[in-house]
VEXKOL-608922 format. One record per residue: x, y, z negated of N, C-alpha, C, O in turn; residue in one letter. Coordinates in steps of 0.02 Angstrom, whole numbers, plus 50000, padded with zeros to 5 digits. Each point is the difference from the previous one (the first is absolute). Layout:
XYZXYZXYZXYZa ...
END
This chain:
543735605544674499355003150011500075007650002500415002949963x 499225000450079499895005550015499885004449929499654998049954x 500745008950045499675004349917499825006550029500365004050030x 499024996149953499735007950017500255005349937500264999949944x 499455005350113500335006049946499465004449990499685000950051x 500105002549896499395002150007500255007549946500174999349941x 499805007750095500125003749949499455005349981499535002550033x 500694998249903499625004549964500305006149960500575000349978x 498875004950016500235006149938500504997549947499854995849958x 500695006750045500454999649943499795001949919500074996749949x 499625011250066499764999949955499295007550025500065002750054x 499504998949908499545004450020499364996750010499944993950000x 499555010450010499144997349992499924991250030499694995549973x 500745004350097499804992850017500274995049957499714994649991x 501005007149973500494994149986499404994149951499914994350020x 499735008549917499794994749957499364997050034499744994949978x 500065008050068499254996550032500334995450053499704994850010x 500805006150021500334997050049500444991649950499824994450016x 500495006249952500284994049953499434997549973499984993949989x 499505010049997499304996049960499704993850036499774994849977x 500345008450110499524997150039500374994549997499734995249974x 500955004050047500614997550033499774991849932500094994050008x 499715008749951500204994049935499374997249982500014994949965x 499615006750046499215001150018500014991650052499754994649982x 500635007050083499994993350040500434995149973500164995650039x 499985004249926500404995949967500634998450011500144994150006x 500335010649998500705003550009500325001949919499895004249957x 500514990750053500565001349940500735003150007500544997150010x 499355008649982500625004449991500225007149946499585003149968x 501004998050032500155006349971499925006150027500235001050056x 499375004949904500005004850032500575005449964499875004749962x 500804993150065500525002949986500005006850025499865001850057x 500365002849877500025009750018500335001050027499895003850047x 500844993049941500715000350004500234995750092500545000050028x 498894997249991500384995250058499325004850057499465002749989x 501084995950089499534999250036499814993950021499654999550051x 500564994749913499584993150026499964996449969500424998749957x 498804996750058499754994049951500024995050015499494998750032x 500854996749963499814993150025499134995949980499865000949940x 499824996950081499274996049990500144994549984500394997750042x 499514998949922500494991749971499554994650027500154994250015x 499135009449991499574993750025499695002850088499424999750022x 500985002050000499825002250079500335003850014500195004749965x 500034993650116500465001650028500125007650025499995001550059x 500155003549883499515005250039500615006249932500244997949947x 499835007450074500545003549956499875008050029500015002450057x 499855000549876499645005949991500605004249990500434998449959x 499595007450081500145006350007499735005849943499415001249989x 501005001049988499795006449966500155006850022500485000549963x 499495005250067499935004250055499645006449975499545000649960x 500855004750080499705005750005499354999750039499994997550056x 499525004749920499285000150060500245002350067499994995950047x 500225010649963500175001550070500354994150046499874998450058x 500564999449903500444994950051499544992350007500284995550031x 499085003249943499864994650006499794999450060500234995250031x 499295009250004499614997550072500774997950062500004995350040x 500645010649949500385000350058500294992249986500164996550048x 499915000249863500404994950012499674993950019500284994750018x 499095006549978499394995950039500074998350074499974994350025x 500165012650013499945000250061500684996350040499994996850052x 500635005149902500564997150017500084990949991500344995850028x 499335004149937500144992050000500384997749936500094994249982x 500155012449984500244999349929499824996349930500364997249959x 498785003950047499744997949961499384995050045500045002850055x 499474992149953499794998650026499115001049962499524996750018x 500485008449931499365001649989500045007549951500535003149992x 499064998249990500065006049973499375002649952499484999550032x 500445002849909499255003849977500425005749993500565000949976x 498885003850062500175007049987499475004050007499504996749987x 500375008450027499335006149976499985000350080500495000750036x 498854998849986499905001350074500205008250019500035001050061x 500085003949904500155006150003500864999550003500265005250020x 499994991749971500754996850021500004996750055500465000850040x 499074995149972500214998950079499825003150055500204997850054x 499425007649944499655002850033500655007350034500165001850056x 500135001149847500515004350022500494999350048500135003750048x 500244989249927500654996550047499804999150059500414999650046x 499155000149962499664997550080500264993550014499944999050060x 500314996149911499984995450031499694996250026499445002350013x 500674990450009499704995050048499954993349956500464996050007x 498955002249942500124994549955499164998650031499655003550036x 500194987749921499525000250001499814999949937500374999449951x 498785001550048499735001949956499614993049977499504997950030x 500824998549909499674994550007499394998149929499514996450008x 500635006049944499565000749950499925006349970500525002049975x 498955001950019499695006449953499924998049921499484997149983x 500965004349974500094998049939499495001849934499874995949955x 499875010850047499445001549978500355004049940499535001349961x 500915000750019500115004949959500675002950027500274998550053x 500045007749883500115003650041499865006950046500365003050039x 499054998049943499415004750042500345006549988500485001449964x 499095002750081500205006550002499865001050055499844995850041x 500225011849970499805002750044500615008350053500135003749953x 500044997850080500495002950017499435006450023499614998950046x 500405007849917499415003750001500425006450025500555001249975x 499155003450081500205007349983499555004249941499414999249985x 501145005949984499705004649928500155005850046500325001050051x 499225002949900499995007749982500145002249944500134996449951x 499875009850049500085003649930499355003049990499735002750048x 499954997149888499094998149989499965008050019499455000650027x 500895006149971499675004050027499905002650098499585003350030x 501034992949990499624999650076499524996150005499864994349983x 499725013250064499204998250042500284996150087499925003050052x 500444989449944499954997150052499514997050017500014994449975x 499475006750063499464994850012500004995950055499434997950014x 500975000350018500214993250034500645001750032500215005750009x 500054989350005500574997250041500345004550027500555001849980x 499085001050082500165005650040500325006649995500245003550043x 499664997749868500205004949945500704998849998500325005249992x 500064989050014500614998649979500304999950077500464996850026x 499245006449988500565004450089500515005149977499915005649974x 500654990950042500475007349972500274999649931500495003449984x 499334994149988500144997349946500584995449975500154995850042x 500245004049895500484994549998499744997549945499735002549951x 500464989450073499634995649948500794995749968500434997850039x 499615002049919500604995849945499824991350017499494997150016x 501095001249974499884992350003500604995150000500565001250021x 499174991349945500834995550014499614994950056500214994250004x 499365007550028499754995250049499985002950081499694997750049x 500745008049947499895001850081499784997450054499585002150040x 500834991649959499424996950068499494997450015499824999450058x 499774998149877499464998149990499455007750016499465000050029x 500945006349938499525005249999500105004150073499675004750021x 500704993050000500205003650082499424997350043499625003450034x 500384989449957499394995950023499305003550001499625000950048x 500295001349872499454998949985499715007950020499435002250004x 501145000550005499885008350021499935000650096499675004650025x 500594991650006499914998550072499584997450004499785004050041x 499734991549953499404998250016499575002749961499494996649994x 500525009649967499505005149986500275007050026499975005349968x 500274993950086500345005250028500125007949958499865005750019x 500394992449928500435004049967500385001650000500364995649977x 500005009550039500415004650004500465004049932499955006049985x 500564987849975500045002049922500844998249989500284994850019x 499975009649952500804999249992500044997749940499835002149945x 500614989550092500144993549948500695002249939500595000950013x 499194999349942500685001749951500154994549955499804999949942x 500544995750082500414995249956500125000749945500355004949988x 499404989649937500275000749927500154995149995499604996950035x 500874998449935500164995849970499594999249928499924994349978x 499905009449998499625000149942499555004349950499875004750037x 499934996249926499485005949964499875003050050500255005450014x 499124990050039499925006750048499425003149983499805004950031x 499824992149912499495003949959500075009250012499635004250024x 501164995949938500195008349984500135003950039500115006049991x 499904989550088500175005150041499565005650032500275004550032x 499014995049959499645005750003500185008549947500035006150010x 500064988649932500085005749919500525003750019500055006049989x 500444989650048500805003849998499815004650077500385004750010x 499134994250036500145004950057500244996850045500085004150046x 500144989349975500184996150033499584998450046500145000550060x 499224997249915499404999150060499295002650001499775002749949x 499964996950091499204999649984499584995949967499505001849969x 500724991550039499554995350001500634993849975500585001849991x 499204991450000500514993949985499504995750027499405000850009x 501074993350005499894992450016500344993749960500544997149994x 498835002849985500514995949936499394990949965499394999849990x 501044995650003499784995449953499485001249946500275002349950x 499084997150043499745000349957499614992449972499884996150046x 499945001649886499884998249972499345000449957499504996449998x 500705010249964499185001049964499715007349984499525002849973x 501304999050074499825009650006500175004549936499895006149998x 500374990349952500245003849923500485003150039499965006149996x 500394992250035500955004150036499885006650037500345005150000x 499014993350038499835006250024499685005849952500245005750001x 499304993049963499525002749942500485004349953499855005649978x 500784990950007500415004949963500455003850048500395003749971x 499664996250087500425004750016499435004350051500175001950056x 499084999449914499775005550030499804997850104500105002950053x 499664992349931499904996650097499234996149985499694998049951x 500225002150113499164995350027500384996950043500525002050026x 498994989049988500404996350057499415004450047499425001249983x 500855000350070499685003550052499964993950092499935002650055x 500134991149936500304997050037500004992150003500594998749992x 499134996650013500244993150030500504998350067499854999950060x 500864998749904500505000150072500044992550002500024997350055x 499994999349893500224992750024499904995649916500285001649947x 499314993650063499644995549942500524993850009499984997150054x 500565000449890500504995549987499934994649939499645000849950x 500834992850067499784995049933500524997450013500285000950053x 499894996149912500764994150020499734995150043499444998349982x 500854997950084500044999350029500594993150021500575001850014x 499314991849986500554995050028500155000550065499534999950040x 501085000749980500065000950086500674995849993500384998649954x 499595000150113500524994850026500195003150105499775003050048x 501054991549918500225003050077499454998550047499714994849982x 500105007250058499644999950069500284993450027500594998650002x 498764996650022500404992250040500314995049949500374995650021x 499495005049911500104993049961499425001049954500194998149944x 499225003850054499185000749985500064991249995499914996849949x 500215001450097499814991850002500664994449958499994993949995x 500425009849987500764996149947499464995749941499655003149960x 500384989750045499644996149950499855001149932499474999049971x 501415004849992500025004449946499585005049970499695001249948x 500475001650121499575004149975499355002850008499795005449980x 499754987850069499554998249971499674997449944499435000649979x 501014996750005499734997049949500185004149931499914996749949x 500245007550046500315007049957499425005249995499875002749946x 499714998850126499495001950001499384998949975499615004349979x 500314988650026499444996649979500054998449928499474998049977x 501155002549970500015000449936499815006449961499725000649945x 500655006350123499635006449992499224999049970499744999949945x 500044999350132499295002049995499564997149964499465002849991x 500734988949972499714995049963500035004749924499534999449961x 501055005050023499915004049942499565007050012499595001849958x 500525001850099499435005150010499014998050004499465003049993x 500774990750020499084998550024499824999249912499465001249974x 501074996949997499734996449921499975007849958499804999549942x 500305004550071500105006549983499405004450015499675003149958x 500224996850103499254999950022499524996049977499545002250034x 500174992749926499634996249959499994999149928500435000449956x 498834998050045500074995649935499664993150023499744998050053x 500394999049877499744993649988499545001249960500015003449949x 499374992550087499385000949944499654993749975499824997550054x 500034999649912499584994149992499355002149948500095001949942x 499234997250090499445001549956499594994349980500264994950023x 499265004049948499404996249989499435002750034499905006149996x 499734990550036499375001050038499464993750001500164994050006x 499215008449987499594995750004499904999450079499955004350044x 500034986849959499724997550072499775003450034500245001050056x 499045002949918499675001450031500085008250044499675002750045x 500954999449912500185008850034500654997850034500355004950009x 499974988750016500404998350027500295002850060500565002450010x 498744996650044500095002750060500065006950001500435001250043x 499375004549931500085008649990500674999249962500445003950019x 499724991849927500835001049989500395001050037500385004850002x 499584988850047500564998650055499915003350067500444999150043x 499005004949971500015006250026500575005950015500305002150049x 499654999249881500385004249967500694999249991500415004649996x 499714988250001500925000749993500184992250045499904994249983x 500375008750074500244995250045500524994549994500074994350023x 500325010749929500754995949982500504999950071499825001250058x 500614997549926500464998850058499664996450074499995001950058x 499784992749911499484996050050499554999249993499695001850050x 499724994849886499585001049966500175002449917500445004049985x 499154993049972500175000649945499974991249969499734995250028x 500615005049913499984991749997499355000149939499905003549950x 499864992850071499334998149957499974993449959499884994650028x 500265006149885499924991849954499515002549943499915005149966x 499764986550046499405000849953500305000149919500554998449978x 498955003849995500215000749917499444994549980499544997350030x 500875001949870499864995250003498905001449961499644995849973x 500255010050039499495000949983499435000150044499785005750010x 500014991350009499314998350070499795006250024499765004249961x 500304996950104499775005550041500535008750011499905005450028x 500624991449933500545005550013500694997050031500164994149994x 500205010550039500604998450032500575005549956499885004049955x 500644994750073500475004850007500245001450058500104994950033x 500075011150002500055003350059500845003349986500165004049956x 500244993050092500895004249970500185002150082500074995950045x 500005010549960500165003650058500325005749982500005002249943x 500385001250127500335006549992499765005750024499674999750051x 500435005749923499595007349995500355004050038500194994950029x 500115009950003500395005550013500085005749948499555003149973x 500884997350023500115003949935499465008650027499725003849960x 500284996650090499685006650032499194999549981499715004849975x 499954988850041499405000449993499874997349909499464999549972x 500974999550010499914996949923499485001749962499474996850003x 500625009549946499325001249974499415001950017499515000649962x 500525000850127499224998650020499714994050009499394999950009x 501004993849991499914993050008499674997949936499454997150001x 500855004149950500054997849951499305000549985499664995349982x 500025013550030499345000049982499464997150023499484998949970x 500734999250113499564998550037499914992849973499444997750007x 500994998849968500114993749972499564999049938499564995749992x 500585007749978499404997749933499445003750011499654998849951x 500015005450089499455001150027499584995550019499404999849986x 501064994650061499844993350024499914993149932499754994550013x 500485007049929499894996749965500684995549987500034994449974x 500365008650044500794997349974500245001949925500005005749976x 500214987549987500165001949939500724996949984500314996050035x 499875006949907500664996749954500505000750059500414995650014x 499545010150020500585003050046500665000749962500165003449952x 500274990850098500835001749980500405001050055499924996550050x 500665009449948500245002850050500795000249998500305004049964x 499974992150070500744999149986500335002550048499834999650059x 500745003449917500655003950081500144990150022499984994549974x 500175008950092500414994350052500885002250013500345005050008x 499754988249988500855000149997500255004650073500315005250011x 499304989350029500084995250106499554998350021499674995249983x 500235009450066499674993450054500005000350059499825004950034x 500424988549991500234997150046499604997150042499804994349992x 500025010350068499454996850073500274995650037499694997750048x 
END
C-alpha cells in the first residue's frame, strides 16, 4: 500500500498546533526532536519534520506529498502547490512599520525609501502593484532594528500582536499580506483516495472546533421559536421529557455566534442549558 508523506515545522510557532491537529484525527505517532521522521502505526502516512522554508519547495517536488506551512511561506518561495485546506491558526499578518516619529501618511511616502525585510518577494509584489518605487533590503532576521541602526526607513515584517514593534519604537503603517497555516499538496493528486480521506479527518476536527454541543429543556409550546433559532447541522433533534408538555432540544451552535445564541435562547424560554465541546464531525 501506498505511504504518504506529509511534512511539517520541525520546530517553531506551527510545530505544536501542527502535531495537535495531526493526533486530533486520530494519528498515532512520535513527535521525535531528534529525528526527521515519524512513522503513523495506524495509517499509511509518515510525517516529516522540516525547516518551514523548505516545506512548500518539498511539496512542489514531489518529496513530500503534503505539507502545513504559514501561507506567508508559500507565497515567498513562489511555488506551484495546491491549496487544499485553510487550517485556522497560526495567524498573523506580514505588515509594513515605521518609526512612530515619521509623518508618513500613505503609501506613496515610501517612494525612495528603503524598507528592511526577510520576505522580499512577497514585498516586491506588494510594492509593484502600488506602484512604489522603494529599495528592497534583505534581513535574515531582527529586522525590527533595522530602522534604529540606520539601515532603513521603514520594515516588513511578521506581526502577531504588535508588542515586537511597540518596543523597538515602530507603528504598523501597512497591510501587505494576511497568513494562517495552510495544507497544500502537489498539484494533480487533490484527488489521491489518501488523501482524501486525510482531509476529511482534517476538517471533521476543525468543524468540531467551530461548535458546540448544546442540549436544553423547552416547553412544547416555545418549541417552534426554539428551533428557529438553532438549525443544527440539519435540524435539531427533538425528545420528549418525561414531564408533560416539555421536550429536550440537542443541537450545535458555532462557536462565533455562541453567546448571542445562548441569550436569544432563554429569551425564548429555554432552560437547564448544557453545553458540551465536540470531539468530530463527520458530514
Amino acid at each position: 500500500m501506498k505511504t504518504l508523506k506529509i511534512a511539517i515545522q520541525k520546530s517553531g510557532r506551527l510545530n505544536e498546533k501542527s502535531v495537535e491537529l495531526l493526533k486530533n484525527c486520530g494519528l498515532n505517532f512520535e513527535n521525535y526532536k531528534s529525528s526527521l521522521i515519524s512513522p503513523v502505526s495506524n495509517f499509511p502516512l509518515e510525517i516529516l519534520f522540516l525547516r518551514d522554508d523548505d516545506i512548500p519547495e518539498y511539496v512542489q517536488d514531489g518529496i513530500a506529498d503534503l505539507g502545513i506551512v504559514g501561507e506567508n511561506v508559500i507565497c515567498e518561495t513562489e511555488v506551484d502547490v495546491a491549496y487544499l485546506q485553510r487550517l485556522g491558526f497560526g495567524k498573523c499578518s506580514l505588515k509594513l512599520a515605521v518609526p512612530n516619529q515619521a509623518n508618513y501618511q500613505s503609501l506613496s511616502d515610501l517612494n525612495g525609501k528603503a524598507i528592511a525585510t526577510s520576505y522580499p518577494s512577497i514585498l516586491k509584489k506588494f510594492l509593484a502593484d502600488n506602484n512604489i518605487q522603494s529599495e528592497i533590503r534583505t534581513i535574515s532576521g531582527s529586522v525590527e532594528i533595522s530602522p534604529g541602526l540606520g539601515l532603513s526607513d521603514a520594515i516588513c515584517d511578521l506581526v502577531s500582536t504588535g508588542g515586537t514593534l511597540k518596543s523597538n519604537g515602530l507603528k504598523a503603517f501597512g497591510d501587505v499580506l494576511h497568513s494562517e497555516a495552510v495544507l497544500i499538496g502537489r498539484k494533480g493528486e487533490e484527488n489521491d483516495p489518501l488523501i482524501i480521506e486525510l482531509i476529511q479527518r482534517i476538517q471533521s476536527v476543525l468543524r468540531a472546533k467551530e461548535t458546540k454541543y448544546v442540549v436544553l429543556n423547552v416547553e412544547k409550546a416555545h418549541l417552534d421559536e426554539i428551533k428557529a433559532l438553532l438549525p443544527g447541522i440539519k435540524s435539531p433533534t427533538v425528545v420528549p421529557l418525561a414531564e408533560e408538555g416539555w421536550v429536550a432540544v440537542h443541537t450545535v451552535i458555532p462557536e462565533k455566534d455562541f453567546w448571542g445564541k445562548i441569550s436569544q435562547l432563554k429569551a425564548a424560554g429555554a432552560q437547564g442549558i448544557v453545553v458540551m465541546p465536540i470531539e468530530k464531525i463527520i458530514i
